[in-house]
C-alpha positions in Angstrom: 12.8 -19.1 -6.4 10.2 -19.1 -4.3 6.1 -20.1 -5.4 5.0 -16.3 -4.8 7.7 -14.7 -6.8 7.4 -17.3 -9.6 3.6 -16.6 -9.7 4.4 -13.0 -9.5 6.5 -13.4 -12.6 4.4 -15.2 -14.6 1.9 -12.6 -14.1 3.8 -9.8 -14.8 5.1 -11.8 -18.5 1.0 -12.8 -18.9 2.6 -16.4 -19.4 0.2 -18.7 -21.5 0.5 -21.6 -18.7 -1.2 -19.6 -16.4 -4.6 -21.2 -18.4 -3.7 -24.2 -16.8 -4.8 -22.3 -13.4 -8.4 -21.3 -15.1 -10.4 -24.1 -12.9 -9.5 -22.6 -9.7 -9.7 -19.0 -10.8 -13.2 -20.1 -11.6 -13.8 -21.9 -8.1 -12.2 -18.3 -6.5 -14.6 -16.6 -8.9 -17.7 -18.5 -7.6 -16.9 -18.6 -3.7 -15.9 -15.0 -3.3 -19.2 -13.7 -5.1 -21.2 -16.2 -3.5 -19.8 -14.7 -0.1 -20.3 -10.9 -1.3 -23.9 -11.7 -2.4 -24.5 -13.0 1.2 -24.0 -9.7 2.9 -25.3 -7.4 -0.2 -29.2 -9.8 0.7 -28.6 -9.5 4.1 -27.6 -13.6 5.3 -24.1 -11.8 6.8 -24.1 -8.9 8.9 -22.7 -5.9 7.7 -21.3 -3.5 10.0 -21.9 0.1 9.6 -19.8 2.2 11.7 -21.5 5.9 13.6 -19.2 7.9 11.3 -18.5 7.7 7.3 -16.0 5.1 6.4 -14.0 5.0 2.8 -12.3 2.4 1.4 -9.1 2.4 -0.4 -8.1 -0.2 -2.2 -7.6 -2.4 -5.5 -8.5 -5.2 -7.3 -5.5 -6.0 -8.2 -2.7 -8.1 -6.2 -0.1 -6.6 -5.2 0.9 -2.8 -5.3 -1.1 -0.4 -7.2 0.2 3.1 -5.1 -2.4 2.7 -2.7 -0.5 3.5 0.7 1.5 7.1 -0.9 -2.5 7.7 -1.7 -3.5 7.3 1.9 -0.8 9.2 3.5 -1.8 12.1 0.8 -5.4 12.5 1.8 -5.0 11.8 5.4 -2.5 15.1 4.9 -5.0 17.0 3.0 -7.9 16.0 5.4 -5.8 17.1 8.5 -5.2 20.1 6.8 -8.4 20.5 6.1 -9.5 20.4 9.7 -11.4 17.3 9.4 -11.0 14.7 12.5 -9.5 11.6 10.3 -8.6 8.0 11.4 -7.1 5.2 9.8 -7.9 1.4 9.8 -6.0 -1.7 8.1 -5.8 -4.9 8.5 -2.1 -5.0 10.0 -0.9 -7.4 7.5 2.6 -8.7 8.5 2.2 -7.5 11.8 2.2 -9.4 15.2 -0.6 -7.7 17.2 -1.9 -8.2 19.6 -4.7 -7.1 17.7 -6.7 -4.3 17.5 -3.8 -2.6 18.4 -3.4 0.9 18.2 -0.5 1.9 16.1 1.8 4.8 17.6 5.5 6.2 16.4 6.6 3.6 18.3 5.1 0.8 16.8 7.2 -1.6 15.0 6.4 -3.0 11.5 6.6 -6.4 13.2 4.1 -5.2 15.8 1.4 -3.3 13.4 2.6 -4.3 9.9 4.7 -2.3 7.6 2.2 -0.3 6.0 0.6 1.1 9.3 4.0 1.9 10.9 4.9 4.3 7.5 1.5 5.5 7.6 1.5 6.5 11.2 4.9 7.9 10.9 4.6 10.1 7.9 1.2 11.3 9.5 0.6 10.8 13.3 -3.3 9.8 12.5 -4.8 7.7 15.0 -5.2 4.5 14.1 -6.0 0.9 14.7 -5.0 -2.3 13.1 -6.8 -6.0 13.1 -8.5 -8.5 11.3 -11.8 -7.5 12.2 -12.5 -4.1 11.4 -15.4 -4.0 13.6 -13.2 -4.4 16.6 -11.0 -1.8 14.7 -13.4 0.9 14.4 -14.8 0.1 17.7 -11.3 0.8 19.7 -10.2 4.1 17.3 -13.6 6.0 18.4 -13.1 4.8 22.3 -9.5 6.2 21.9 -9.9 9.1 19.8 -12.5 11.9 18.5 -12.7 10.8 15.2 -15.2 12.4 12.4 -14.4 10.3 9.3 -12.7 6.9 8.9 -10.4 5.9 6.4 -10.0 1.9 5.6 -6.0 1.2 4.1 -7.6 -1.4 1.8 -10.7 -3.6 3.0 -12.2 -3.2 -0.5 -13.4 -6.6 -0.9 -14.1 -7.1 3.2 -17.6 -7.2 2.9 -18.6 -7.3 6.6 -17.4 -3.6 6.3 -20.1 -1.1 5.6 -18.6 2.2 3.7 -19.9 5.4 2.1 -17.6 6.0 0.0 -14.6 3.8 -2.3 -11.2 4.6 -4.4 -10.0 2.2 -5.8 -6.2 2.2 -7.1 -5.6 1.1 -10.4 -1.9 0.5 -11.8 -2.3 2.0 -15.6 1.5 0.8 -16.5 1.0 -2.3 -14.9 -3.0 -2.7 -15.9 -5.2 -5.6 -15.3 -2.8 -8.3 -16.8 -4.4 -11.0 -18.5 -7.9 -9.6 -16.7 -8.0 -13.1 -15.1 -8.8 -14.0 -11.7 -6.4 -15.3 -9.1 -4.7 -17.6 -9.3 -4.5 -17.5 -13.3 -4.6 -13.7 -13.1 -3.9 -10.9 -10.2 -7.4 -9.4 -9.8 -9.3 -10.3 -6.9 -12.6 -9.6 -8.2 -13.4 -8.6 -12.2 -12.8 -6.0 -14.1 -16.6 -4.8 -13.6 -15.9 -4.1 -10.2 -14.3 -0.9 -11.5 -17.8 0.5 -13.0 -18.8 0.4 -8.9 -16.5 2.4 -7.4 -14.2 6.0 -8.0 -11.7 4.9 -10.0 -7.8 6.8 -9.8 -5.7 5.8 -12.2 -1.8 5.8 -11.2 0.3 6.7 -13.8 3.3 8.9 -14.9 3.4 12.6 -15.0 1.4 13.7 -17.6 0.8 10.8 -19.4 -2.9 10.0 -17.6 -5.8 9.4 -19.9 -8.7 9.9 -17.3 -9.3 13.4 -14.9 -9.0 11.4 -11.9 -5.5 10.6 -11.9 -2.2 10.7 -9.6 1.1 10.1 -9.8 4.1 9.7 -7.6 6.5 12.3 -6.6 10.3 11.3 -5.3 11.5 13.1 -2.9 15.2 13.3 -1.9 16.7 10.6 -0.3 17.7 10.3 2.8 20.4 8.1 5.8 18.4 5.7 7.1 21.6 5.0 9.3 23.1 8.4 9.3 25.7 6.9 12.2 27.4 4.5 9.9 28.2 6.8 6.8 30.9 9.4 6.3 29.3 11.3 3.5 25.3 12.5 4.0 25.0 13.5 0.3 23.4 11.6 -1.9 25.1 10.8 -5.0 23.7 9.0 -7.8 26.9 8.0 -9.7 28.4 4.5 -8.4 26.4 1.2 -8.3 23.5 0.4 -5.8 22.0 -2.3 -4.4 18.3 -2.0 -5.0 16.3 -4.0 -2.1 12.8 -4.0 -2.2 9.9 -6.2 -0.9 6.8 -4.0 -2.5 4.3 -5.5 -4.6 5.2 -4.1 -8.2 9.0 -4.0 -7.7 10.0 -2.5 -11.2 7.8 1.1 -9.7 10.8 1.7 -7.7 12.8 1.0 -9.9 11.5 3.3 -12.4 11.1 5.7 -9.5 15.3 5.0 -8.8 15.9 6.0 -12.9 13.7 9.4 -12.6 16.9 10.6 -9.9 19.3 9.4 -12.2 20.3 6.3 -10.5 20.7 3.5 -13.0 23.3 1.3 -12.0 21.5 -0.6 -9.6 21.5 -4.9 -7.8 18.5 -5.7 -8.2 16.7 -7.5 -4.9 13.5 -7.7 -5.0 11.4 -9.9 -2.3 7.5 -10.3 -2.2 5.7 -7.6 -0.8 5.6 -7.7 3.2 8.8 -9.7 3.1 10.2 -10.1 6.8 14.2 -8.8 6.4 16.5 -10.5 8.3 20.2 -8.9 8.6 21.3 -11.2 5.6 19.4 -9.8 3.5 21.3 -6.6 3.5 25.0 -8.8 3.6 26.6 -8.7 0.1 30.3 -9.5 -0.8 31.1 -5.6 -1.8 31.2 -2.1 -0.5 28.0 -0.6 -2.6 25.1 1.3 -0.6 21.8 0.1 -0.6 18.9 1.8 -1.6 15.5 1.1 -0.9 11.7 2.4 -0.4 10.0 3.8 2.9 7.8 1.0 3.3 10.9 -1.3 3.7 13.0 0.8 5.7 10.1 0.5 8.7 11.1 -3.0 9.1 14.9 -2.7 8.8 15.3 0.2 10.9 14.8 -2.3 14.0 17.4 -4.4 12.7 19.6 -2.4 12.6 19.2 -1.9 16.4 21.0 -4.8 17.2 23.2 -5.3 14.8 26.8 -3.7 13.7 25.5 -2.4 10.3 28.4 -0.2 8.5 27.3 -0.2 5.1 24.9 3.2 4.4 21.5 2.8 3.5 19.5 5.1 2.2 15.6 5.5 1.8 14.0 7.0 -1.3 10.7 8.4 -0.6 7.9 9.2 -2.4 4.7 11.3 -2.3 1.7 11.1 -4.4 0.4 13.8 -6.3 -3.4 14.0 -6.9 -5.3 15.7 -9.9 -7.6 18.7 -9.1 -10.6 16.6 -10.3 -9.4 14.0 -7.3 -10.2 16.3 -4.6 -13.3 18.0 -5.9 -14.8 14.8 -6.2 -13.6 14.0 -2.7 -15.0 17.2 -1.6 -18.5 16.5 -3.3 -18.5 12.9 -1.7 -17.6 13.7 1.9 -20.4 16.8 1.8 -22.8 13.6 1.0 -21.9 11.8 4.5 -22.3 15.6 5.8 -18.4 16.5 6.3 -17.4 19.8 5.2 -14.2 20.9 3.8 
Protein backbone atom coordinates (compact mmCIF):
# COMPACT_ATOMS: atom_id res chain seq x y z
CA UNK A 1 0.00 0.00 0.00
CA UNK A 2 1.29 3.00 -0.74
CA UNK A 3 2.23 6.13 2.07
CA UNK A 4 -0.65 8.47 0.61
CA UNK A 5 -3.37 5.85 0.65
CA UNK A 6 -2.24 4.55 4.09
CA UNK A 7 -2.39 8.24 5.43
CA UNK A 8 -5.58 8.57 3.64
CA UNK A 9 -6.93 5.67 5.67
CA UNK A 10 -5.90 6.49 8.73
CA UNK A 11 -7.64 9.68 8.38
CA UNK A 12 -10.67 8.54 7.27
CA UNK A 13 -10.69 5.77 10.64
CA UNK A 14 -9.38 9.12 12.82
CA UNK A 15 -6.71 6.45 13.98
CA UNK A 16 -5.23 7.40 17.49
CA UNK A 17 -1.47 7.07 16.05
CA UNK A 18 -2.03 9.84 14.02
CA UNK A 19 -0.98 12.02 17.56
CA UNK A 20 2.28 10.79 16.92
CA UNK A 21 2.24 13.27 13.75
CA UNK A 22 1.18 16.37 16.23
CA UNK A 23 4.90 18.06 16.10
CA UNK A 24 4.81 18.51 12.55
CA UNK A 25 1.19 19.42 12.19
CA UNK A 26 2.30 22.09 14.59
CA UNK A 27 5.47 23.09 12.54
CA UNK A 28 2.84 23.09 9.21
CA UNK A 29 0.54 25.10 11.60
CA UNK A 30 3.27 27.82 12.31
CA UNK A 31 4.94 28.15 8.73
CA UNK A 32 1.82 28.38 6.72
CA UNK A 33 0.28 31.23 8.96
CA UNK A 34 3.52 32.85 9.31
CA UNK A 35 3.45 32.93 5.32
CA UNK A 36 -0.36 34.16 5.15
CA UNK A 37 0.35 36.90 7.73
CA UNK A 38 3.18 38.07 5.42
CA UNK A 39 0.94 39.05 2.57
CA UNK A 40 -2.23 40.01 4.83
CA UNK A 41 0.81 43.15 6.46
CA UNK A 42 1.93 43.65 3.16
CA UNK A 43 5.95 41.88 3.25
CA UNK A 44 4.49 39.62 0.04
CA UNK A 45 2.88 41.06 -2.85
CA UNK A 46 -0.48 40.30 -3.38
CA UNK A 47 -1.84 40.35 -6.77
CA UNK A 48 -5.05 41.79 -7.52
CA UNK A 49 -6.36 41.06 -10.89
CA UNK A 50 -8.55 44.23 -13.19
CA UNK A 51 -11.66 42.09 -12.83
CA UNK A 52 -13.34 40.18 -9.63
CA UNK A 53 -11.76 36.95 -8.84
CA UNK A 54 -13.57 34.05 -6.45
CA UNK A 55 -12.14 31.35 -4.99
CA UNK A 56 -13.31 27.92 -4.67
CA UNK A 57 -11.97 25.74 -2.50
CA UNK A 58 -11.48 23.76 0.88
CA UNK A 59 -9.76 23.29 3.81
CA UNK A 60 -9.82 19.95 3.75
CA UNK A 61 -7.45 17.38 1.69
CA UNK A 62 -8.71 15.72 -0.67
CA UNK A 63 -12.29 15.91 -2.36
CA UNK A 64 -14.94 17.82 -0.83
CA UNK A 65 -17.36 18.26 -4.37
CA UNK A 66 -15.52 21.26 -5.29
CA UNK A 67 -15.06 20.61 -9.17
CA UNK A 68 -19.18 19.44 -9.87
CA UNK A 69 -19.50 23.07 -7.91
CA UNK A 70 -17.45 24.90 -10.49
CA UNK A 71 -18.78 23.41 -13.53
CA UNK A 72 -22.49 24.32 -11.95
CA UNK A 73 -21.83 28.02 -11.52
CA UNK A 74 -19.69 28.51 -14.55
CA UNK A 75 -23.18 27.00 -16.22
CA UNK A 76 -25.41 29.27 -14.33
CA UNK A 77 -23.01 32.33 -14.97
CA UNK A 78 -22.99 31.61 -18.77
CA UNK A 79 -26.48 31.49 -18.64
CA UNK A 80 -26.62 34.31 -17.00
CA UNK A 81 -24.86 36.25 -19.63
CA UNK A 82 -21.90 37.04 -17.53
CA UNK A 83 -18.29 36.80 -19.41
CA UNK A 84 -16.75 33.93 -16.96
CA UNK A 85 -13.21 32.38 -16.97
CA UNK A 86 -11.57 29.77 -15.11
CA UNK A 87 -8.13 29.39 -13.36
CA UNK A 88 -6.43 26.32 -11.54
CA UNK A 89 -3.46 25.32 -10.81
CA UNK A 90 -3.21 22.33 -13.40
CA UNK A 91 -2.37 19.88 -10.87
CA UNK A 92 -1.23 16.53 -12.60
CA UNK A 93 -0.82 18.19 -15.69
CA UNK A 94 2.39 18.62 -17.87
CA UNK A 95 2.19 22.19 -19.20
CA UNK A 96 3.83 23.94 -20.57
CA UNK A 97 2.43 26.28 -18.23
CA UNK A 98 0.16 28.84 -18.35
CA UNK A 99 -1.40 26.98 -20.87
CA UNK A 100 -4.59 27.57 -22.09
CA UNK A 101 -6.88 24.54 -21.81
CA UNK A 102 -9.09 23.71 -24.89
CA UNK A 103 -11.44 20.42 -25.79
CA UNK A 104 -8.45 19.16 -26.94
CA UNK A 105 -6.33 19.35 -24.07
CA UNK A 106 -5.34 16.26 -22.46
CA UNK A 107 -5.49 15.50 -18.62
CA UNK A 108 -1.80 14.89 -18.96
CA UNK A 109 -1.29 18.25 -20.68
CA UNK A 110 -3.68 20.52 -18.28
CA UNK A 111 -4.51 18.15 -15.37
CA UNK A 112 -7.56 16.22 -14.96
CA UNK A 113 -9.77 18.56 -13.35
CA UNK A 114 -9.29 21.44 -16.07
CA UNK A 115 -9.84 19.00 -19.00
CA UNK A 116 -13.53 17.88 -17.34
CA UNK A 117 -14.11 21.35 -16.60
CA UNK A 118 -13.39 22.65 -19.99
CA UNK A 119 -15.27 19.85 -21.58
CA UNK A 120 -18.47 19.91 -19.66
CA UNK A 121 -18.34 23.80 -20.18
CA UNK A 122 -16.10 25.33 -22.97
CA UNK A 123 -15.03 28.36 -20.51
CA UNK A 124 -11.89 29.90 -21.32
CA UNK A 125 -9.37 28.98 -19.19
CA UNK A 126 -5.88 28.90 -18.13
CA UNK A 127 -3.78 26.62 -16.00
CA UNK A 128 -0.24 27.22 -13.99
CA UNK A 129 1.42 27.54 -10.92
CA UNK A 130 1.35 31.13 -10.79
CA UNK A 131 -1.93 32.52 -11.02
CA UNK A 132 -0.66 35.81 -11.90
CA UNK A 133 0.75 34.51 -15.07
CA UNK A 134 -2.68 32.76 -15.27
CA UNK A 135 -4.91 35.64 -15.14
CA UNK A 136 -2.57 37.62 -17.12
CA UNK A 137 -2.76 35.12 -20.32
CA UNK A 138 -6.87 34.38 -19.94
CA UNK A 139 -7.62 38.35 -20.30
CA UNK A 140 -4.89 38.70 -23.34
CA UNK A 141 -6.89 35.72 -24.85
CA UNK A 142 -10.30 36.25 -23.96
CA UNK A 143 -12.95 39.09 -22.91
CA UNK A 144 -13.43 38.05 -19.61
CA UNK A 145 -15.76 40.00 -16.91
CA UNK A 146 -15.37 37.75 -13.79
CA UNK A 147 -12.73 35.14 -12.84
CA UNK A 148 -13.28 32.02 -11.18
CA UNK A 149 -10.17 30.33 -9.17
CA UNK A 150 -10.70 26.01 -9.19
CA UNK A 151 -9.20 26.10 -5.64
CA UNK A 152 -6.28 28.67 -4.74
CA UNK A 153 -8.00 29.13 -1.37
CA UNK A 154 -4.91 29.13 0.65
CA UNK A 155 -2.65 30.77 -2.41
CA UNK A 156 -2.14 33.91 -0.78
CA UNK A 157 -0.36 35.87 -3.48
CA UNK A 158 -3.93 35.74 -5.04
CA UNK A 159 -6.09 38.69 -4.33
CA UNK A 160 -10.02 37.74 -4.46
CA UNK A 161 -13.32 39.39 -3.79
CA UNK A 162 -15.14 36.85 -3.08
CA UNK A 163 -14.62 32.84 -1.41
CA UNK A 164 -16.77 29.29 -1.19
CA UNK A 165 -15.37 27.13 0.41
CA UNK A 166 -16.53 23.29 0.02
CA UNK A 167 -17.06 21.48 3.06
CA UNK A 168 -17.68 17.60 3.08
CA UNK A 169 -20.65 17.32 5.88
CA UNK A 170 -20.48 13.21 5.71
CA UNK A 171 -16.97 13.27 5.63
CA UNK A 172 -16.44 16.51 8.13
CA UNK A 173 -13.28 17.90 9.51
CA UNK A 174 -11.99 14.47 10.89
CA UNK A 175 -10.07 14.63 13.93
CA UNK A 176 -10.02 18.82 13.18
CA UNK A 177 -6.23 18.31 13.06
CA UNK A 178 -3.76 19.78 10.86
CA UNK A 179 -1.84 17.89 8.22
CA UNK A 180 -0.18 15.66 8.53
CA UNK A 181 -1.96 14.39 11.84
CA UNK A 182 -5.24 15.65 10.31
CA UNK A 183 -6.60 16.58 6.56
CA UNK A 184 -7.26 20.32 7.06
CA UNK A 185 -4.93 22.63 5.60
CA UNK A 186 -5.66 25.46 7.68
CA UNK A 187 -8.16 25.43 11.00
CA UNK A 188 -11.40 25.01 11.47
CA UNK A 189 -11.65 29.00 12.06
CA UNK A 190 -10.95 29.50 8.57
CA UNK A 191 -14.50 28.57 7.95
CA UNK A 192 -15.97 31.81 10.10
CA UNK A 193 -13.94 33.84 7.04
CA UNK A 194 -15.31 32.71 4.12
CA UNK A 195 -19.10 31.49 2.47
CA UNK A 196 -19.36 28.28 3.63
CA UNK A 197 -21.53 25.36 1.36
CA UNK A 198 -22.01 22.44 2.96
CA UNK A 199 -22.14 19.09 0.64
CA UNK A 200 -24.40 16.80 1.71
CA UNK A 201 -27.21 14.27 0.72
CA UNK A 202 -30.59 15.23 -0.61
CA UNK A 203 -32.43 16.73 2.01
CA UNK A 204 -30.50 15.91 4.83
CA UNK A 205 -28.55 19.58 4.99
CA UNK A 206 -28.60 21.37 8.23
CA UNK A 207 -27.46 24.95 6.90
CA UNK A 208 -29.47 27.17 3.77
CA UNK A 209 -26.43 27.16 1.88
CA UNK A 210 -26.22 23.73 0.89
CA UNK A 211 -25.71 21.40 -2.41
CA UNK A 212 -25.77 18.16 -3.22
CA UNK A 213 -24.84 15.85 -6.10
CA UNK A 214 -27.01 14.70 -8.83
CA UNK A 215 -26.16 11.27 -10.96
CA UNK A 216 -26.85 11.36 -14.10
CA UNK A 217 -27.11 8.37 -16.40
CA UNK A 218 -24.19 6.69 -17.35
CA UNK A 219 -22.74 6.52 -20.33
CA UNK A 220 -19.84 4.32 -23.08
CA UNK A 221 -16.80 5.82 -22.57
CA UNK A 222 -15.74 3.27 -25.41
CA UNK A 223 -19.01 2.86 -27.19
CA UNK A 224 -16.69 0.91 -30.08
CA UNK A 225 -15.81 -2.01 -27.86
CA UNK A 226 -19.41 -2.93 -26.38
CA UNK A 227 -22.25 -4.88 -27.89
CA UNK A 228 -24.92 -3.60 -25.62
CA UNK A 229 -25.28 0.51 -24.96
CA UNK A 230 -27.73 0.12 -22.07
CA UNK A 231 -26.76 0.41 -18.92
CA UNK A 232 -27.61 -2.33 -16.62
CA UNK A 233 -27.09 -2.32 -13.08
CA UNK A 234 -27.50 -6.05 -12.23
CA UNK A 235 -24.03 -8.05 -12.65
CA UNK A 236 -20.81 -7.17 -10.80
CA UNK A 237 -18.54 -3.98 -11.55
CA UNK A 238 -15.30 -3.06 -11.16
CA UNK A 239 -15.32 0.25 -9.40
CA UNK A 240 -12.03 2.39 -10.36
CA UNK A 241 -11.56 5.59 -9.03
CA UNK A 242 -8.61 7.88 -8.19
CA UNK A 243 -10.82 10.87 -6.46
CA UNK A 244 -10.04 12.19 -3.20
CA UNK A 245 -13.00 10.76 -0.98
CA UNK A 246 -13.47 7.42 -2.89
CA UNK A 247 -16.47 5.99 -0.80
CA UNK A 248 -18.69 9.42 -2.58
CA UNK A 249 -18.79 7.46 -5.62
CA UNK A 250 -19.32 4.81 -4.26
CA UNK A 251 -22.27 5.96 -2.46
CA UNK A 252 -23.13 7.80 -5.68
CA UNK A 253 -22.84 3.91 -7.60
CA UNK A 254 -25.57 2.50 -4.72
CA UNK A 255 -28.11 5.57 -5.34
CA UNK A 256 -28.42 3.77 -9.26
CA UNK A 257 -28.72 0.60 -7.71
CA UNK A 258 -25.36 -0.79 -8.48
CA UNK A 259 -24.12 -2.64 -5.48
CA UNK A 260 -22.05 -5.33 -6.57
CA UNK A 261 -19.03 -3.57 -7.23
CA UNK A 262 -14.46 -4.28 -7.15
CA UNK A 263 -13.49 -1.83 -5.41
CA UNK A 264 -10.21 0.20 -6.87
CA UNK A 265 -9.55 3.03 -5.53
CA UNK A 266 -6.21 5.09 -6.28
CA UNK A 267 -5.14 8.60 -4.75
CA UNK A 268 -6.72 11.36 -6.17
CA UNK A 269 -4.90 12.63 -9.58
CA UNK A 270 -3.58 9.07 -9.96
CA UNK A 271 -1.80 8.73 -13.50
CA UNK A 272 -3.76 5.30 -15.14
CA UNK A 273 -1.68 3.21 -16.96
CA UNK A 274 -3.49 0.44 -19.20
CA UNK A 275 -2.95 -2.07 -16.24
CA UNK A 276 -4.89 -0.55 -14.23
CA UNK A 277 -7.95 -1.42 -16.09
CA UNK A 278 -6.48 -5.41 -16.79
CA UNK A 279 -8.36 -7.79 -14.43
CA UNK A 280 -8.51 -11.65 -14.83
CA UNK A 281 -12.54 -11.59 -15.62
CA UNK A 282 -15.13 -10.31 -18.08
CA UNK A 283 -16.90 -7.59 -15.60
CA UNK A 284 -17.28 -3.83 -16.90
CA UNK A 285 -15.71 -1.04 -15.26
CA UNK A 286 -17.35 1.76 -13.90
CA UNK A 287 -15.91 4.84 -13.00
CA UNK A 288 -16.24 8.89 -12.42
CA UNK A 289 -15.83 11.75 -15.08
CA UNK A 290 -12.87 13.07 -13.68
CA UNK A 291 -11.12 9.65 -14.28
CA UNK A 292 -12.37 8.95 -17.56
CA UNK A 293 -10.39 12.32 -18.91
CA UNK A 294 -7.19 10.57 -18.38
CA UNK A 295 -8.12 7.07 -19.66
CA UNK A 296 -9.84 8.12 -22.68
CA UNK A 297 -6.29 8.73 -24.19
CA UNK A 298 -5.32 5.45 -23.27
CA UNK A 299 -7.42 3.95 -24.82
CA UNK A 300 -6.12 5.52 -28.02
CA UNK A 301 -3.46 3.23 -28.30
CA UNK A 302 -4.37 0.47 -26.93
CA UNK A 303 -6.81 -2.67 -27.95
CA UNK A 304 -9.30 -2.15 -25.05
CA UNK A 305 -12.47 -4.65 -25.36
CA UNK A 306 -13.77 -4.58 -22.02
CA UNK A 307 -16.76 -1.59 -21.77
CA UNK A 308 -16.29 1.16 -19.62
CA UNK A 309 -18.62 3.25 -18.55
CA UNK A 310 -18.63 6.85 -16.92
CA UNK A 311 -21.07 7.83 -14.21
CA UNK A 312 -21.49 11.48 -14.09
CA UNK A 313 -22.65 13.70 -11.81
CA UNK A 314 -24.08 17.28 -11.41
CA UNK A 315 -24.36 19.41 -8.43
CA UNK A 316 -27.40 20.83 -7.30
CA UNK A 317 -27.33 24.19 -5.45
CA UNK A 318 -29.85 25.60 -2.79
CA UNK A 319 -31.80 28.77 -3.66
CA UNK A 320 -30.07 30.51 -0.74
CA UNK A 321 -26.65 29.58 -2.81
CA UNK A 322 -27.33 31.77 -5.68
CA UNK A 323 -28.99 34.67 -4.01
CA UNK A 324 -26.11 35.06 -2.07
CA UNK A 325 -23.99 34.72 -5.19
CA UNK A 326 -26.15 37.19 -6.80
CA UNK A 327 -25.80 39.77 -3.75
CA UNK A 328 -21.91 39.14 -3.78
CA UNK A 329 -21.13 39.62 -7.50
CA UNK A 330 -23.56 42.96 -7.46
CA UNK A 331 -20.71 44.07 -4.75
CA UNK A 332 -17.77 43.67 -7.40
CA UNK A 333 -20.50 45.52 -9.70
CA UNK A 334 -21.63 42.39 -11.90
CA UNK A 335 -25.18 42.05 -12.62
CA UNK A 336 -27.22 39.04 -13.04
Amino acid sequence: MALADFIQQAWNKQSKWLKLLRPMSALYGYVSERRKQQYLVGKKETYTAPVPVMVIGNITVGGSGKTPLLIQLVQYLQQKGVRVGVISRGYGGKGPFPMCVTTESTAQMVGDEPALIVARTQVPMVVGPNRKQDIELLLSKYAVDFILSDDGLQHWALGRQIEWIVLDAKRGLGNEKLLPEGFLREPKSRLNDSTVIEHSTFNDCETALNMHLAVGRPYLLNPNTANNHNFSASGCMHAVVGIGYPQRFYRSLSEIGVTDIIEHAFVDHHSYTIQDLQFNDDYPVITTEKDAVKIKTLLKDQIFTRPIWVLPVNAVLSEPCYRLLKDQLASVHISI
